[in-house]
PDB file of N, CA, C and O in Angstrom:
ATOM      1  N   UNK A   1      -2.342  16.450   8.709  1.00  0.00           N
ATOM      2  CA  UNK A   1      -3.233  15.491   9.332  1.00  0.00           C
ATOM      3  C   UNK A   1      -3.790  14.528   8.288  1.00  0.00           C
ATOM      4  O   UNK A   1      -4.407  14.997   7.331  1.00  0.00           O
ATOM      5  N   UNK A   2      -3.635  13.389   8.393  1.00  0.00           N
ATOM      6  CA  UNK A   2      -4.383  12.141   7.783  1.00  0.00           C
ATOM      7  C   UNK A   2      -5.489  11.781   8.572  1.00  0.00           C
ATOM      8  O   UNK A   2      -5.564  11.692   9.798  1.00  0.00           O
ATOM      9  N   UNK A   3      -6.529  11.540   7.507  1.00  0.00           N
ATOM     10  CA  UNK A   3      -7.950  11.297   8.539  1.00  0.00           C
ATOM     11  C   UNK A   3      -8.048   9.658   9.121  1.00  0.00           C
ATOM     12  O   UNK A   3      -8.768   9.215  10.016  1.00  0.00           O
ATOM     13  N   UNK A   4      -7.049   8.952   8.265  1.00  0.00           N
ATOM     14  CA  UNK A   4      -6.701   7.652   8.641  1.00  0.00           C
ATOM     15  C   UNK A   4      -5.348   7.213   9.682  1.00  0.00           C
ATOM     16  O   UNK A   4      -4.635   8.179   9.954  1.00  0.00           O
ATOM     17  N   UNK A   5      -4.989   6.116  10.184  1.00  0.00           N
ATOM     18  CA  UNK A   5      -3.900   6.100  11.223  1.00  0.00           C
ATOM     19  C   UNK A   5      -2.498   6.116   9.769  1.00  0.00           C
ATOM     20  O   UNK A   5      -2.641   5.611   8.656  1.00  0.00           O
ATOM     21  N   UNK A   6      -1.346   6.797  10.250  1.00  0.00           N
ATOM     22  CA  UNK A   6      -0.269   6.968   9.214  1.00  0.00           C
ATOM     23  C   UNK A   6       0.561   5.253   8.846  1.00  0.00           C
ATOM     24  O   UNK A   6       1.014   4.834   9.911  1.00  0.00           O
ATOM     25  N   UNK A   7       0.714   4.698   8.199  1.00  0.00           N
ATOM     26  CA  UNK A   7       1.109   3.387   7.380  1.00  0.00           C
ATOM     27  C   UNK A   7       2.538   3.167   7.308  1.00  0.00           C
ATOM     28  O   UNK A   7       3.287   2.203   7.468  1.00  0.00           O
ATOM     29  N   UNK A   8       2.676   4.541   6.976  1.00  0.00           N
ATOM     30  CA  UNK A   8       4.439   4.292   6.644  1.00  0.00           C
ATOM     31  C   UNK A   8       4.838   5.877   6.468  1.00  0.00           C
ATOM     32  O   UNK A   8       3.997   6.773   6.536  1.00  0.00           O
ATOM     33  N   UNK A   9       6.227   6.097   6.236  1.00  0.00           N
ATOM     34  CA  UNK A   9       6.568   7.317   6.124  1.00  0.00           C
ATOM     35  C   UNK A   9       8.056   7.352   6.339  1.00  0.00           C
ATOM     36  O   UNK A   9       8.799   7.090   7.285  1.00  0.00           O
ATOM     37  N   UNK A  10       8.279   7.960   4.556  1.00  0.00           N
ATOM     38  CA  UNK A  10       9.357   7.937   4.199  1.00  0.00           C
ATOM     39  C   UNK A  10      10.451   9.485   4.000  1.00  0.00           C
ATOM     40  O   UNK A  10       9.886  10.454   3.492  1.00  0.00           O
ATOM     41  N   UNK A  11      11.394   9.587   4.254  1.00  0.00           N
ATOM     42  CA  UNK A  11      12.696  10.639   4.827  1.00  0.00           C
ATOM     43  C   UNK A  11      13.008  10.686   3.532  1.00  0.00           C
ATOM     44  O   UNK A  11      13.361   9.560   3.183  1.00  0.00           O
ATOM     45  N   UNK A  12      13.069  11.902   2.130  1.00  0.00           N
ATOM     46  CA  UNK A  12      13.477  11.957   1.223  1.00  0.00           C
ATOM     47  C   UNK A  12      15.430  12.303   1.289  1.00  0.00           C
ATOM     48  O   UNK A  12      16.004  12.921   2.186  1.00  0.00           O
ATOM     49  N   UNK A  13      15.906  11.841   0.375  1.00  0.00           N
ATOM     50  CA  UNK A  13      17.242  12.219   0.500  1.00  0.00           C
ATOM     51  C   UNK A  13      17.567  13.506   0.405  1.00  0.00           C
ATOM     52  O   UNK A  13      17.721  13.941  -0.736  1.00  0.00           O
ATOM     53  N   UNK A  14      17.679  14.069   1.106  1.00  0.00           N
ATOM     54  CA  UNK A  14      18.438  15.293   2.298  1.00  0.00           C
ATOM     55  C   UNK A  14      17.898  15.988   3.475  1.00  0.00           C
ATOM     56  O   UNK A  14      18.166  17.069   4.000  1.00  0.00           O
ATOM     57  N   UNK A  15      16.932  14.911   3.775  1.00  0.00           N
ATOM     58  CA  UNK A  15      16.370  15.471   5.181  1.00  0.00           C
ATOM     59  C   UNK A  15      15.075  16.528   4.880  1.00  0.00           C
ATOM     60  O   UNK A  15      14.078  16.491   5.601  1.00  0.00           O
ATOM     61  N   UNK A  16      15.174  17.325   3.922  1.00  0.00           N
ATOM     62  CA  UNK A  16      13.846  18.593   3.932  1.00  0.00           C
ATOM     63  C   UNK A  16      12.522  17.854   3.679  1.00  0.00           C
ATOM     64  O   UNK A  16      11.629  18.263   4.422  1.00  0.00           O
ATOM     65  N   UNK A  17      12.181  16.961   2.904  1.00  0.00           N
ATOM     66  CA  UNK A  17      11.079  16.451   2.719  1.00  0.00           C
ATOM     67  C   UNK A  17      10.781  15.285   3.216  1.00  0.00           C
ATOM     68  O   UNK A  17      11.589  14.358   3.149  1.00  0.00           O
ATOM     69  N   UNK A  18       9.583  15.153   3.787  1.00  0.00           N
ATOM     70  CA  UNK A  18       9.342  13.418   4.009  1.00  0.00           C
ATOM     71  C   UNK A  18       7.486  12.932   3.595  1.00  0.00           C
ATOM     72  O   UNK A  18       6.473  13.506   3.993  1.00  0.00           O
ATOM     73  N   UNK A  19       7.532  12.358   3.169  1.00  0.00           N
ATOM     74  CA  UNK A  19       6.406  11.633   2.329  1.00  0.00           C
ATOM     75  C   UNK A  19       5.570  10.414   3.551  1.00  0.00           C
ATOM     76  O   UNK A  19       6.129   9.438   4.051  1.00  0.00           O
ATOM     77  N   UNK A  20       4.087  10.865   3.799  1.00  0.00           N
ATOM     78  CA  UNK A  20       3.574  10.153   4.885  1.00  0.00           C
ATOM     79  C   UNK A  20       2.476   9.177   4.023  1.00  0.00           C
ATOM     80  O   UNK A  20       1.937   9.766   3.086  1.00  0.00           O
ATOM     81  N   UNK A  21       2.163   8.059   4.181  1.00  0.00           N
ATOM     82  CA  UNK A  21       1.151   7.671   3.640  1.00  0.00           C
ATOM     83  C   UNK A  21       0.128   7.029   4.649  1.00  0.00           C
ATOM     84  O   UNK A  21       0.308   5.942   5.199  1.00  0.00           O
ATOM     85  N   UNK A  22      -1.100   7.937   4.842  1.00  0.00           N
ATOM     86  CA  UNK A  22      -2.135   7.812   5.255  1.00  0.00           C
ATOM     87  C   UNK A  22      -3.563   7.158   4.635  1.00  0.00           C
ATOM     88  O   UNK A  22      -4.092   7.956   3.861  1.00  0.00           O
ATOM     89  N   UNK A  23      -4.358   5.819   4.799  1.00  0.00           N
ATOM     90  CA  UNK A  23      -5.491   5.854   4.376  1.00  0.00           C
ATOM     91  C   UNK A  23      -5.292   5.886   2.683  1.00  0.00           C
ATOM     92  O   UNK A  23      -4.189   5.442   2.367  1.00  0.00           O
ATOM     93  N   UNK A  24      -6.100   6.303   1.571  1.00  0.00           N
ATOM     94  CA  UNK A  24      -5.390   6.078  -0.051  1.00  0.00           C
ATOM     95  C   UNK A  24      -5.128   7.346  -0.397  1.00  0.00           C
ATOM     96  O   UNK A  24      -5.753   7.909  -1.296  1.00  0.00           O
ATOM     97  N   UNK A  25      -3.892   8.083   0.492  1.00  0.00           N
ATOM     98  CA  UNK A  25      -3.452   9.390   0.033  1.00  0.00           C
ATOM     99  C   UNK A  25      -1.862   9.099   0.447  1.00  0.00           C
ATOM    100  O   UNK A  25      -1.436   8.129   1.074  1.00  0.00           O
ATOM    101  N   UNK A  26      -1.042  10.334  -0.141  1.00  0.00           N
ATOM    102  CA  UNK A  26       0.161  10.561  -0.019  1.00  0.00           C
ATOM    103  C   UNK A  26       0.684  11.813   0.811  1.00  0.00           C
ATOM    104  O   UNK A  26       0.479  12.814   0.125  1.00  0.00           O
ATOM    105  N   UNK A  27       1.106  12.047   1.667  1.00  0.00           N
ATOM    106  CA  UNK A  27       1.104  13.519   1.848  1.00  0.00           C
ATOM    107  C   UNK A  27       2.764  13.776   2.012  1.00  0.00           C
ATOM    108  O   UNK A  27       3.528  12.993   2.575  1.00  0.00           O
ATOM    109  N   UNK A  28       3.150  15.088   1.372  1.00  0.00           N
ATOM    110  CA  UNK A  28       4.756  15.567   1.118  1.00  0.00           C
ATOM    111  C   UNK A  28       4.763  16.328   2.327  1.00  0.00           C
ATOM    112  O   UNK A  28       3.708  16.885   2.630  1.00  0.00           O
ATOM    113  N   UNK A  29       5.857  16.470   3.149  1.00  0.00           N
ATOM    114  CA  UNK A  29       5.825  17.704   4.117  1.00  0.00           C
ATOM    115  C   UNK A  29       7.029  18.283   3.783  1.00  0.00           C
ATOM    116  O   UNK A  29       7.890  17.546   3.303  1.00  0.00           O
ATOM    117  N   UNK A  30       7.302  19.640   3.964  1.00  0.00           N
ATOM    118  CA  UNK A  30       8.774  20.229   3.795  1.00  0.00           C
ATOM    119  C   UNK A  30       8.997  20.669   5.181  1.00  0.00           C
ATOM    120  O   UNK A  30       8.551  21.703   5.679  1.00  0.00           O
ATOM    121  N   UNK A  31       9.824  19.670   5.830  1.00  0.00           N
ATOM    122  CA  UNK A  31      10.301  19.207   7.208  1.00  0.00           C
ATOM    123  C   UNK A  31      11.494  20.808   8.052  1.00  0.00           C
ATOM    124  O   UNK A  31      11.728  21.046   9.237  1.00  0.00           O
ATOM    125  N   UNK A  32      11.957  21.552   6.767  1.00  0.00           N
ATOM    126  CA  UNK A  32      12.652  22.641   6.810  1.00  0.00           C
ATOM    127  C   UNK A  32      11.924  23.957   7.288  1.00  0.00           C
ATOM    128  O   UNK A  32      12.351  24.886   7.973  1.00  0.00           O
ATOM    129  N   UNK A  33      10.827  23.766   6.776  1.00  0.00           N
ATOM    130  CA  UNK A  33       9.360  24.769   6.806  1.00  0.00           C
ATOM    131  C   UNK A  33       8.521  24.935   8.407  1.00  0.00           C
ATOM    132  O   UNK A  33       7.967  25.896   8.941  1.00  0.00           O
ATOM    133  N   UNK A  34       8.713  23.696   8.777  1.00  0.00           N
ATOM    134  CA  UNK A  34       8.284  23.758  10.058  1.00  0.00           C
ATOM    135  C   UNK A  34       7.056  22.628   9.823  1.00  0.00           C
ATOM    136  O   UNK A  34       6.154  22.702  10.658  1.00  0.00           O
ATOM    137  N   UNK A  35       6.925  21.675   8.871  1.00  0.00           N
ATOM    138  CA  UNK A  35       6.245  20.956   8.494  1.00  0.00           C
ATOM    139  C   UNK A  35       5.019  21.098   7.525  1.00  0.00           C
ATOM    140  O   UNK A  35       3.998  20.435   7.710  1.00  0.00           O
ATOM    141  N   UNK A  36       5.126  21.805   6.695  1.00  0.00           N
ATOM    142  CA  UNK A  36       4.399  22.423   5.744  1.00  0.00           C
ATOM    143  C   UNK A  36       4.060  21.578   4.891  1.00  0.00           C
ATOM    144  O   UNK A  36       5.048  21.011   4.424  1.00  0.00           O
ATOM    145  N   UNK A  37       2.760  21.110   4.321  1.00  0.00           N
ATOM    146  CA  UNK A  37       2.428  20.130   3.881  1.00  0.00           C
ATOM    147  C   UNK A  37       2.126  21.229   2.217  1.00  0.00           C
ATOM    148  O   UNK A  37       1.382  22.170   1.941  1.00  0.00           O
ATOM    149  N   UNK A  38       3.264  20.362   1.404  1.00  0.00           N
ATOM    150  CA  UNK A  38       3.766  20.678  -0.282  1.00  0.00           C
ATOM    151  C   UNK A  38       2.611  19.755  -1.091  1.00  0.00           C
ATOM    152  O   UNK A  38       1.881  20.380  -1.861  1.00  0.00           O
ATOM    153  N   UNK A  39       2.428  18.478  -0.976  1.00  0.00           N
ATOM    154  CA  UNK A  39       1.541  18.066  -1.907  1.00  0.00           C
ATOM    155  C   UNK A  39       0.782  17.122  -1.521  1.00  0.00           C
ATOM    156  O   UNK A  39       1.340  16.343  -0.748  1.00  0.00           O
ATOM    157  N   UNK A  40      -0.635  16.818  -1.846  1.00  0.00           N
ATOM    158  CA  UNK A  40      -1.400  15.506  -1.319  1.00  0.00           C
ATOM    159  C   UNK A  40      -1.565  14.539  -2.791  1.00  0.00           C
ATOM    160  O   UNK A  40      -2.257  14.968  -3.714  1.00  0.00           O
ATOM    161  N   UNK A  41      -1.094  13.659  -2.855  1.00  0.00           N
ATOM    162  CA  UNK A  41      -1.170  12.457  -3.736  1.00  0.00           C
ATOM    163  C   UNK A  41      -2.051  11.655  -3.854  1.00  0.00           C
ATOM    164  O   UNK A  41      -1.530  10.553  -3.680  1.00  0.00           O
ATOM    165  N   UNK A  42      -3.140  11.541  -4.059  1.00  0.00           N
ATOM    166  CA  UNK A  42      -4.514  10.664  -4.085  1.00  0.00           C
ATOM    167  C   UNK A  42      -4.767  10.160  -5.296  1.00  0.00           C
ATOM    168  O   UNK A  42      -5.675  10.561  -6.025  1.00  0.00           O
ATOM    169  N   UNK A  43      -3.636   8.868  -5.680  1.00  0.00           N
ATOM    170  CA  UNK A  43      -4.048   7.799  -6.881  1.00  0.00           C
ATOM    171  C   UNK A  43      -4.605   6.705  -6.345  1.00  0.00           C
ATOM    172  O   UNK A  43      -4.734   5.678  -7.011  1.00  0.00           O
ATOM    173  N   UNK A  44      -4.983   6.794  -5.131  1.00  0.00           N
ATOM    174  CA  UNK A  44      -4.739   4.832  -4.676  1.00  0.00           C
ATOM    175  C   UNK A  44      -6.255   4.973  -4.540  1.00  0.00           C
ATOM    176  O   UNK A  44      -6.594   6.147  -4.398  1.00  0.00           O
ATOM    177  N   UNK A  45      -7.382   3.979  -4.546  1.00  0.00           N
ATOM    178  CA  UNK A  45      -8.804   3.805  -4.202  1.00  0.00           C
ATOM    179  C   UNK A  45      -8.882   3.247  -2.852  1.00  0.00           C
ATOM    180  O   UNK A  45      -9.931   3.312  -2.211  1.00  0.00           O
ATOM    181  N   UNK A  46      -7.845   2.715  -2.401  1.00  0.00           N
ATOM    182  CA  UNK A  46      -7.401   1.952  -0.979  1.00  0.00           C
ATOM    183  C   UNK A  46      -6.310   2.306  -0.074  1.00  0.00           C
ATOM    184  O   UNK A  46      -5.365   3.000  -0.451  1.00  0.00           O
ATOM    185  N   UNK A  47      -6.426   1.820   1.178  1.00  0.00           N
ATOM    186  CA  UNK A  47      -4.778   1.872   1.965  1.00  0.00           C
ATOM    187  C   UNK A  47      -3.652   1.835   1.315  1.00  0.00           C
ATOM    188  O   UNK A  47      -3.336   0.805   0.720  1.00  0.00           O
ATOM    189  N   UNK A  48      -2.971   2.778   1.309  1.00  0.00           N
ATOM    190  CA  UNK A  48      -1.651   2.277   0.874  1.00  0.00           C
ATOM    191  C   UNK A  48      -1.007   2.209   1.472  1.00  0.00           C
ATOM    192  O   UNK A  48      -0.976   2.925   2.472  1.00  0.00           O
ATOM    193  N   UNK A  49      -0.163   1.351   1.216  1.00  0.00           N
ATOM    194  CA  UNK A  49       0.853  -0.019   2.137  1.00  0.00           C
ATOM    195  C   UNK A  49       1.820   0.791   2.526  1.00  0.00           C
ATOM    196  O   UNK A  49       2.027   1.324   3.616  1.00  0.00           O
ATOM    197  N   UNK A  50       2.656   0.847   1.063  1.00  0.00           N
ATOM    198  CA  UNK A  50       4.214   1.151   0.987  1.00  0.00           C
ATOM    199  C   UNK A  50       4.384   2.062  -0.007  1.00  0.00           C
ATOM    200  O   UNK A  50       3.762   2.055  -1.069  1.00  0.00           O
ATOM    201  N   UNK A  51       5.715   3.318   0.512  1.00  0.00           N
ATOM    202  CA  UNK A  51       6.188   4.288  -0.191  1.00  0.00           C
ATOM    203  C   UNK A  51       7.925   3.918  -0.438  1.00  0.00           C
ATOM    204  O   UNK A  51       8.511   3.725   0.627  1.00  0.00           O
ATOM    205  N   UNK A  52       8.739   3.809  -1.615  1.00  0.00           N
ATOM    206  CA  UNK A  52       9.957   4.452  -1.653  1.00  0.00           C
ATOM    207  C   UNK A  52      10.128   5.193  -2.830  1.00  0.00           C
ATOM    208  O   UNK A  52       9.349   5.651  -3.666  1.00  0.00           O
ATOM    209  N   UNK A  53      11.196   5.195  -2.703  1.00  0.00           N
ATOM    210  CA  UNK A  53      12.059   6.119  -3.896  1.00  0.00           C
ATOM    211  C   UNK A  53      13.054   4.999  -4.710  1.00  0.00           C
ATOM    212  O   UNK A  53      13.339   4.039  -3.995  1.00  0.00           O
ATOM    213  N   UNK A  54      13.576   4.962  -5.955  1.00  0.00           N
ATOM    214  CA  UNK A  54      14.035   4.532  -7.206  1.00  0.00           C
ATOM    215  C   UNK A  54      15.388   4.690  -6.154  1.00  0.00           C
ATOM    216  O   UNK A  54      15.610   5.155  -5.036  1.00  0.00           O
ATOM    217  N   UNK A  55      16.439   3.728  -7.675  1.00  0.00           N
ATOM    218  CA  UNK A  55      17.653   3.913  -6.859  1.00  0.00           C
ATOM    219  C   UNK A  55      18.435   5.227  -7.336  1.00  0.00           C
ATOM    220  O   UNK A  55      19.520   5.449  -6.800  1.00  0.00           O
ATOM    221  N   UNK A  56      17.903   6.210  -8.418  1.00  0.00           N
ATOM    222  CA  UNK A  56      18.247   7.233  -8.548  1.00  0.00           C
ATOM    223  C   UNK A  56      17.895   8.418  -7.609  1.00  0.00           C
ATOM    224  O   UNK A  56      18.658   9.370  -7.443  1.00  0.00           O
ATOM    225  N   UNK A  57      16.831   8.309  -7.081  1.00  0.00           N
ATOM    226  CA  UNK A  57      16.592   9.595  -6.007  1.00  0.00           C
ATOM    227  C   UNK A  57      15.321  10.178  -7.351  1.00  0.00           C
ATOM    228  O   UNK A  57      15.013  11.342  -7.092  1.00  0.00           O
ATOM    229  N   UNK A  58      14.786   9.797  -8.275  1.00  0.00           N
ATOM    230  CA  UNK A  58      13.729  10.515  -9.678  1.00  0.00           C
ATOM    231  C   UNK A  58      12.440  10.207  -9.349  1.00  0.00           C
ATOM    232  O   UNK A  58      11.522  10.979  -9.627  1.00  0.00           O
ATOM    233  N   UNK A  59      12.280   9.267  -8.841  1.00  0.00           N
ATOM    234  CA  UNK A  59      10.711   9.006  -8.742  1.00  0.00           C
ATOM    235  C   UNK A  59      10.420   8.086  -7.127  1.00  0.00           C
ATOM    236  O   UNK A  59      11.079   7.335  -6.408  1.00  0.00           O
ATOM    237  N   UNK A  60       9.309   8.568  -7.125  1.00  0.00           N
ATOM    238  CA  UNK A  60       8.563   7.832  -5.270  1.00  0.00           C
ATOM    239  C   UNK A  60       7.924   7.027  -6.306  1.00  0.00           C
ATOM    240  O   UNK A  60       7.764   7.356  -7.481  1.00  0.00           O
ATOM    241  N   UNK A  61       7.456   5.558  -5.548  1.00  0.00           N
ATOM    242  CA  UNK A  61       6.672   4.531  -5.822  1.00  0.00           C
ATOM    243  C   UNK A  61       6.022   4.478  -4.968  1.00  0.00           C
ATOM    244  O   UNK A  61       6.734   4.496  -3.965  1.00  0.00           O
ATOM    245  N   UNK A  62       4.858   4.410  -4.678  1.00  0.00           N
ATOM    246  CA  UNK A  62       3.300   4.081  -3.863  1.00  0.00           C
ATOM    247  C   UNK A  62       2.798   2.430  -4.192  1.00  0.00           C
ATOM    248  O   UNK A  62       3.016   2.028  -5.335  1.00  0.00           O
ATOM    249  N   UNK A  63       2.292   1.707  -3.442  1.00  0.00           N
ATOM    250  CA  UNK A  63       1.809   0.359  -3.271  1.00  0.00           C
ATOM    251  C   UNK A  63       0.337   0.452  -2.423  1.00  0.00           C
ATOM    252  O   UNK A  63       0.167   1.114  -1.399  1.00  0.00           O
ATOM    253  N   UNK A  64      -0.264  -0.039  -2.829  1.00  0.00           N
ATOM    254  CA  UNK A  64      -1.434  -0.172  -2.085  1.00  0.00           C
ATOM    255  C   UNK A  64      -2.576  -1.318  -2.386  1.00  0.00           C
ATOM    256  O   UNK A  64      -2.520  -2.026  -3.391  1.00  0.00           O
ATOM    257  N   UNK A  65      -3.766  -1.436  -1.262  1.00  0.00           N
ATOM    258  CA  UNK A  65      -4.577  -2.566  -1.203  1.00  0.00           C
ATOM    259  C   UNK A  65      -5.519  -2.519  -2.559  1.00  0.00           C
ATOM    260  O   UNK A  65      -6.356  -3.373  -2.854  1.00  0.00           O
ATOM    261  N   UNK A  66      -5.219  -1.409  -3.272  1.00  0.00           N
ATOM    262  CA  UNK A  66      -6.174  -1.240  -4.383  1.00  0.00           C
ATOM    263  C   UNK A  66      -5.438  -2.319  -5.236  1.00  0.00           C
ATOM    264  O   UNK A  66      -6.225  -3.097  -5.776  1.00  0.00           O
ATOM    265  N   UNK A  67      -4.528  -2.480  -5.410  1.00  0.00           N
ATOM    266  CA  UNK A  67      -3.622  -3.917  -6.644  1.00  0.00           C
ATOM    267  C   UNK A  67      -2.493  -2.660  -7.127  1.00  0.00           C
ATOM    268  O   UNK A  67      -1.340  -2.885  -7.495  1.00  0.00           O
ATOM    269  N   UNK A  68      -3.075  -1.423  -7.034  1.00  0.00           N
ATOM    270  CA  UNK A  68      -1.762  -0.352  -7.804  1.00  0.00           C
ATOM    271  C   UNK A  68      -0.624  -0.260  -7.222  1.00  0.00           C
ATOM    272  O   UNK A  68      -0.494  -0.282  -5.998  1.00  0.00           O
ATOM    273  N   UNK A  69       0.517  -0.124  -8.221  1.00  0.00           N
ATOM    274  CA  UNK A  69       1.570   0.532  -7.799  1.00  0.00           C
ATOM    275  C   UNK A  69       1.604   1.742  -8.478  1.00  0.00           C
ATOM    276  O   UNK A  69       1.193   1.560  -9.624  1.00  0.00           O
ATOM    277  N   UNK A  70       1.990   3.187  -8.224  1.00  0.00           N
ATOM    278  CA  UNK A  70       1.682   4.272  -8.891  1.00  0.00           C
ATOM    279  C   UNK A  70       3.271   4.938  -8.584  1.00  0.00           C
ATOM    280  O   UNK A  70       3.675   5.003  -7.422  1.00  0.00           O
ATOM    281  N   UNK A  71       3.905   5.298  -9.448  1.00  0.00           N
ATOM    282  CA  UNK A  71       5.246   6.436  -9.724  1.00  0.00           C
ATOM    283  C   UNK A  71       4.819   7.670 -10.231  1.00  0.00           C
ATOM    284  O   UNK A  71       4.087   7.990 -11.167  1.00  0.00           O
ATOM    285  N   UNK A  72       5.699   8.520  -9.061  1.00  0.00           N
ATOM    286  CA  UNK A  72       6.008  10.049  -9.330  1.00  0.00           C
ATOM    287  C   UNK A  72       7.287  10.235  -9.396  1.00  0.00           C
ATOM    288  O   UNK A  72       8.233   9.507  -9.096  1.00  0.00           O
ATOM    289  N   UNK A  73       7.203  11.596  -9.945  1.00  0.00           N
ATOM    290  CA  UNK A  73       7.815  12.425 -10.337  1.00  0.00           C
ATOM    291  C   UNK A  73       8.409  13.223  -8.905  1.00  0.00           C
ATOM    292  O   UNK A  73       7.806  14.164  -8.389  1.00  0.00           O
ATOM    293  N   UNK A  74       9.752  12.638  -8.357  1.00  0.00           N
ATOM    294  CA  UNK A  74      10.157  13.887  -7.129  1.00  0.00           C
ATOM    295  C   UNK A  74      10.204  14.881  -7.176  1.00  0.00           C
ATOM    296  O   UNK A  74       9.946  15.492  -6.139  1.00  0.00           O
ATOM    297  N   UNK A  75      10.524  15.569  -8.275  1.00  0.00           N
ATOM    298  CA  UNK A  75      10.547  16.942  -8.273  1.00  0.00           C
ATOM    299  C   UNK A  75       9.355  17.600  -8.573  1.00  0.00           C
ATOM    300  O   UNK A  75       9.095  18.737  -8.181  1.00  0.00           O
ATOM    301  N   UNK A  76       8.472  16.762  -9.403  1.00  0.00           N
ATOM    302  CA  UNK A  76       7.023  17.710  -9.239  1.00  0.00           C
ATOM    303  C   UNK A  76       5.749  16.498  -8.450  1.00  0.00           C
ATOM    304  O   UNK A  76       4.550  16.315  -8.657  1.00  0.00           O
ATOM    305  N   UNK A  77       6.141  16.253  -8.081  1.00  0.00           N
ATOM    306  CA  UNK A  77       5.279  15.253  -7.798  1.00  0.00           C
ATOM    307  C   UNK A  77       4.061  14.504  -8.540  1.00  0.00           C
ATOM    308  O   UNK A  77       3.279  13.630  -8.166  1.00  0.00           O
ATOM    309  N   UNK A  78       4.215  15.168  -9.675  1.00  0.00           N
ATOM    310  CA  UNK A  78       2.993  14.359 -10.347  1.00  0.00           C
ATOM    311  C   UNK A  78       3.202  12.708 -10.961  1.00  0.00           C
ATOM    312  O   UNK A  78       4.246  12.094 -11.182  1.00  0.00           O
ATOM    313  N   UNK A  79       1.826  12.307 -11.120  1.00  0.00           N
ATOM    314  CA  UNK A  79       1.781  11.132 -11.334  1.00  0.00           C
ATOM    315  C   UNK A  79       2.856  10.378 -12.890  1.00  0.00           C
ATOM    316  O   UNK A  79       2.774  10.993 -13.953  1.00  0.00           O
ATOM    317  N   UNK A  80       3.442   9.546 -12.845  1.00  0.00           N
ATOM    318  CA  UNK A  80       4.240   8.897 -14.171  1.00  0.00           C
ATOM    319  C   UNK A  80       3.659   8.298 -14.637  1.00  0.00           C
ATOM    320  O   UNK A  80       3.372   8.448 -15.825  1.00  0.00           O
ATOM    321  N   UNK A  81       2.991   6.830 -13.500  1.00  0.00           N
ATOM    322  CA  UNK A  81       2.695   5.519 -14.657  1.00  0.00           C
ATOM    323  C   UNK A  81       1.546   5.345 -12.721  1.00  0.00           C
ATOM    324  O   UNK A  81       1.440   5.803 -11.583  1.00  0.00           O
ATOM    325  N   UNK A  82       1.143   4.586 -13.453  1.00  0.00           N
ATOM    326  CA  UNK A  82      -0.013   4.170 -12.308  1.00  0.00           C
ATOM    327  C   UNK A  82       0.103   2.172 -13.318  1.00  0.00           C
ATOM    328  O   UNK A  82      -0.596   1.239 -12.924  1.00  0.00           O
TER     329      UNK A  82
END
């Protein structure tokens, strides 16, 4: 659950995970699990806009009304570069 209306929401490559962005958070679900929410991402101070992924499949990019763009790490999700 996002306490804000959901923005966007992105299908990781192979179907198990998908990445929702709600309000200035990120949320991971593992879609295999029965929707099990894996990680909450909270770099942004604002809405964030837009989520993808690199053209390698290595890192999610986040966009938002704060001016940030912020990169993770897919496999652990932590933050790269803000």
């Amino acid at each position: 659950d996002h306490a804000f209306p959901v923005s966007n929401i992105l299908l990781l490559e192979g179907g198990a995970l998908a990445v929702s962005a709600g309000g200035d958070d990120l949320r991971v679900w593992d879609l295999f699990s029965g929707g099990k929410l894996l990680a909450r991402l909270k770099n942004h101070s604002k809405a964030v806009t837009c989520v993808c992924v690199d053209s390698k499949n290595e890192h999610l990019i986040s966009g938002g009304l704060d001016g940030l763009v912020n990169i993770y790490d897919i496999g652990t999700f932590q933050p790269q570069h803000s």
